[in-house]
TIRO-2110 file (N, C-alpha, C; in Angstrom, 1 decimal):
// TIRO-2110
0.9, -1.2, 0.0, N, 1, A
0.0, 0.0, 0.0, CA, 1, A
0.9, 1.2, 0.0, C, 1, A
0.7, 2.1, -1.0, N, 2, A
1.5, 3.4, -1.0, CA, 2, A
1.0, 4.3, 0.2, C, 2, A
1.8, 5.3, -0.1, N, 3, A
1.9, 6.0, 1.8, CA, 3, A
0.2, 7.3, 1.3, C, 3, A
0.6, 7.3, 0.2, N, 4, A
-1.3, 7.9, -0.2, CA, 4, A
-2.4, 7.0, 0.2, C, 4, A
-2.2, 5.9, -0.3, N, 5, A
-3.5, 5.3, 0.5, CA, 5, A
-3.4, 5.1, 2.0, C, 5, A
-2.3, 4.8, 2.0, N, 6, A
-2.4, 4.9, 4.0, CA, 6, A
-2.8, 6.2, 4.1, C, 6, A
-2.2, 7.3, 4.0, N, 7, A
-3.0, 8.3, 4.2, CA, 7, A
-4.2, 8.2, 4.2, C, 7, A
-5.0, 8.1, 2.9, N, 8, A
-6.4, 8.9, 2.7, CA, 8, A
-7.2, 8.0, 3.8, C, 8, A
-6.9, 6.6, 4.2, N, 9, A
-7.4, 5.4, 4.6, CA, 9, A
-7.5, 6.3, 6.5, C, 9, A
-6.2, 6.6, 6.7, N, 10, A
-5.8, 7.5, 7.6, CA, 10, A
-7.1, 8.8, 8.0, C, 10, A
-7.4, 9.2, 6.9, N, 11, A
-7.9, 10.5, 6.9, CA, 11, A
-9.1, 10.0, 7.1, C, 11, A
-9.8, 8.9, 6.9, N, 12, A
-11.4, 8.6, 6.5, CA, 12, A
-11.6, 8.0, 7.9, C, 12, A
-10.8, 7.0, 8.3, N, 13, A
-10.9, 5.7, 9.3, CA, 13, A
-10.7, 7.0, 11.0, C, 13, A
-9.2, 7.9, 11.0, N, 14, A
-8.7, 8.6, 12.4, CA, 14, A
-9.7, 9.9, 12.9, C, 14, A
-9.6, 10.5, 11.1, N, 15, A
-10.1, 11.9, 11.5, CA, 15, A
-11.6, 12.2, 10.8, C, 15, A
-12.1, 11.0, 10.4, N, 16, A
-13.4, 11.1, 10.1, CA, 16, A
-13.7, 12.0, 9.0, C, 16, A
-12.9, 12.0, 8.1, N, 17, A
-13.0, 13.2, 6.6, CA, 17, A
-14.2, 11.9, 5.7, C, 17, A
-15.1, 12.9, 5.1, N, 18, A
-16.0, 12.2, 4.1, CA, 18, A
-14.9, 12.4, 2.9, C, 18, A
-15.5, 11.3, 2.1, N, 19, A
-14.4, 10.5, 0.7, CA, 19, A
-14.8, 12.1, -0.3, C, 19, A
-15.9, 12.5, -0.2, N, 20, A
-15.8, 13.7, -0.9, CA, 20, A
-15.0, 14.9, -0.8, C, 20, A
-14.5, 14.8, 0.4, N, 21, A
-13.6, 15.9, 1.0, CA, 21, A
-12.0, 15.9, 0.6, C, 21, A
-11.8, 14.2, 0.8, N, 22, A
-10.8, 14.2, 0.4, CA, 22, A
-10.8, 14.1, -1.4, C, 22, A
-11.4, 13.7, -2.1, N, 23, A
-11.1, 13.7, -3.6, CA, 23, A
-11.1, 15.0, -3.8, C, 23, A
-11.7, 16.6, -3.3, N, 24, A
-11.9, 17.6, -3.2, CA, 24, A
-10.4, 17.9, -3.3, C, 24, A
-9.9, 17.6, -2.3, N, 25, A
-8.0, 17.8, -1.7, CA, 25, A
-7.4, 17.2, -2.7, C, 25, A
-7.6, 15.5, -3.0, N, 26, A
-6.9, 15.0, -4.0, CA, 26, A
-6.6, 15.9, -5.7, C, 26, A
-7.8, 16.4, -5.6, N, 27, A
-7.9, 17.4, -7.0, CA, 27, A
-7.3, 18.2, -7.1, C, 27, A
-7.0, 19.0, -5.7, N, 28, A
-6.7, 20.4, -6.0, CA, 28, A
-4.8, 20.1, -5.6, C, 28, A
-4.4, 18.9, -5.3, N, 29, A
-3.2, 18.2, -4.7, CA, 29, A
-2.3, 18.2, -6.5, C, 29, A
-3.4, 17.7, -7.5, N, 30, A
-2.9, 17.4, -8.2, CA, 30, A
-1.6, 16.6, -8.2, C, 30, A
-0.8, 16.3, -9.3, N, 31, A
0.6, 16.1, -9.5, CA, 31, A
1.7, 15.8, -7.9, C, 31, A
1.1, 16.4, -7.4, N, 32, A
2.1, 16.7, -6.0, CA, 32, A
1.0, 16.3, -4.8, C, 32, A
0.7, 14.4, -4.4, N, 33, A
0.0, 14.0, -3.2, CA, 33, A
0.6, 14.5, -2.0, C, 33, A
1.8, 15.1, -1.6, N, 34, A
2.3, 15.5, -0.9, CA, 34, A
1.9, 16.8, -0.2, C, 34, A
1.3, 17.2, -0.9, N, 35, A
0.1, 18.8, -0.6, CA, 35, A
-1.2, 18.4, -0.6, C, 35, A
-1.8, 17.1, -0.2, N, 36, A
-3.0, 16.7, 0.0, CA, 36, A
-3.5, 17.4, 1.2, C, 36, A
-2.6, 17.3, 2.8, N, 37, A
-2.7, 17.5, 3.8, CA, 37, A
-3.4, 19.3, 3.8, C, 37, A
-2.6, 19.8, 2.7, N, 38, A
-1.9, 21.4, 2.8, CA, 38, A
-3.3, 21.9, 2.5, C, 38, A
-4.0, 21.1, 1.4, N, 39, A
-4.8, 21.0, 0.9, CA, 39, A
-6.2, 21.3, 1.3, C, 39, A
-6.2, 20.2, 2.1, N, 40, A
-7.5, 20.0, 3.4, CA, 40, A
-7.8, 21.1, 4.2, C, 40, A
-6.5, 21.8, 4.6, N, 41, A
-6.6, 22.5, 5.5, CA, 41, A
-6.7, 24.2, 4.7, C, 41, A
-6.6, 24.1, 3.3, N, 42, A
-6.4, 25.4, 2.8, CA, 42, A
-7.9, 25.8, 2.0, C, 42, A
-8.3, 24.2, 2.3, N, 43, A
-10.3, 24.9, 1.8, CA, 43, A
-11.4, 24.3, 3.3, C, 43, A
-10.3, 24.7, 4.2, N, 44, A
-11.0, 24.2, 5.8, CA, 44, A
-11.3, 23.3, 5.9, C, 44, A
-11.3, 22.2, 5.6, N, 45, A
-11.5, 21.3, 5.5, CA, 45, A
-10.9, 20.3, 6.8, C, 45, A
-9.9, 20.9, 7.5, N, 46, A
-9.3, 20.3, 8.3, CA, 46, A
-8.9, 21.9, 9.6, C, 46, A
-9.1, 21.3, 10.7, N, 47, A
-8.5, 23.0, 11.4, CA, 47, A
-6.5, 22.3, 11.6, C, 47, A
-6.0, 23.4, 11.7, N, 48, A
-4.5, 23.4, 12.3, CA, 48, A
-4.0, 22.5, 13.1, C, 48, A
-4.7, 21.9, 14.0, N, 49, A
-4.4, 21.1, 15.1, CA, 49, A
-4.6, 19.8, 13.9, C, 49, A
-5.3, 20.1, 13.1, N, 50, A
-5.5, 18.2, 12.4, CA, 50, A
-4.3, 18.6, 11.8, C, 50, A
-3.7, 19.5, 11.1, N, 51, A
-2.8, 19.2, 9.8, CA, 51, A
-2.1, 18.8, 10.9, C, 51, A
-1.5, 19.2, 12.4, N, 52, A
-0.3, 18.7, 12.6, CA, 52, A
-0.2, 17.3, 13.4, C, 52, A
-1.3, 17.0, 13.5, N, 53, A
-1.8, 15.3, 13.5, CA, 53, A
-1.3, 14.7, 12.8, C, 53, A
-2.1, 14.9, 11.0, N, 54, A
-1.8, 14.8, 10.0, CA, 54, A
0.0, 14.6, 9.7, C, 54, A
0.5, 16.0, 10.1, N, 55, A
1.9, 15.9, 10.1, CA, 55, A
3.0, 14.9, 10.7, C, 55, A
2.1, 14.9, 11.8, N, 56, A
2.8, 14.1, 12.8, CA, 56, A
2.6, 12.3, 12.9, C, 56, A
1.4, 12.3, 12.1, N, 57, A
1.7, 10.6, 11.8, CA, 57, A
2.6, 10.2, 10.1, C, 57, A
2.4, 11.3, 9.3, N, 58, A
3.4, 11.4, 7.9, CA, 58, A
4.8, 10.9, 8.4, C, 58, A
4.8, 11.6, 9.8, N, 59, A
6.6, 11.2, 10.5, CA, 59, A
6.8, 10.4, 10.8, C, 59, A
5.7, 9.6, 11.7, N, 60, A
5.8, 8.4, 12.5, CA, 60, A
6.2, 7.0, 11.2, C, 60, A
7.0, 6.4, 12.2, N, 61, A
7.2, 5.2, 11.0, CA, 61, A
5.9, 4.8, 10.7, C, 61, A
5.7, 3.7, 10.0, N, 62, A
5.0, 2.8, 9.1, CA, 62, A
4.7, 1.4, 9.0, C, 62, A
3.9, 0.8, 9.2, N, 63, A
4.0, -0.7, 9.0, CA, 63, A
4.3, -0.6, 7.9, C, 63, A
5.4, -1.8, 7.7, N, 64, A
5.9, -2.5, 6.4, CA, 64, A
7.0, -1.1, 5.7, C, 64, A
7.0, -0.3, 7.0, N, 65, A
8.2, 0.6, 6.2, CA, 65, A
9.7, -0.4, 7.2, C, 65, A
10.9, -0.3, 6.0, N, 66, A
12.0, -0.7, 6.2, CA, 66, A
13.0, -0.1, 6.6, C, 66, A
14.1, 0.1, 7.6, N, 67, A
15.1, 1.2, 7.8, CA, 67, A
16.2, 0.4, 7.2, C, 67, A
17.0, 0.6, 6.9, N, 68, A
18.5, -0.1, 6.4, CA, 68, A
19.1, 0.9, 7.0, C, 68, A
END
C-alpha cells in the first residue's frame, strides 16, 4: 500500500473526513500527493491542530516501512 492510500485510509478511518472531502483535496493536490494535507486544511477542511496530526503521523514510522 502506497503511503497515499495509508494516508487517505488515515484521513477517512482517524479523523473522520468524508471521501468527498478528500477527492476535493486530492484534485486540488494534483501532481504533487504531498500537498494533499496542505490542501484540506487550505479549503477548511481540516483546522490546524488536524494538519499537525496529519503531520505528525506522515513522520511516525509505518508498517511494512523498512530502515537499512
Amino acid at each position: 500500500m502506497t503511503t497515499q492510500a495509508r494516508l487517505i485510509e488515515y484521513l477517512e478511518k482517524e479523523m473522520g473526513l468524508s471521501e468527498d472531502a478528500i477527492a476535493l483535496a486530492v484534485r486540488q493536490a494534483g501532481a504533487l500527493p504531498n500537498l494533499l494535507p496542505i490542501a484540506l486544511w487550505k479549503y477548511g477542511l481540516i483546522t490546524a491542530e488536524q494538519l499537525d496530526q496529519i503531520f505528525d503521523w506522515l513522520e511516525a514510522p509505518q508498517p511494512g516501512q523498512n530502515f537499512v
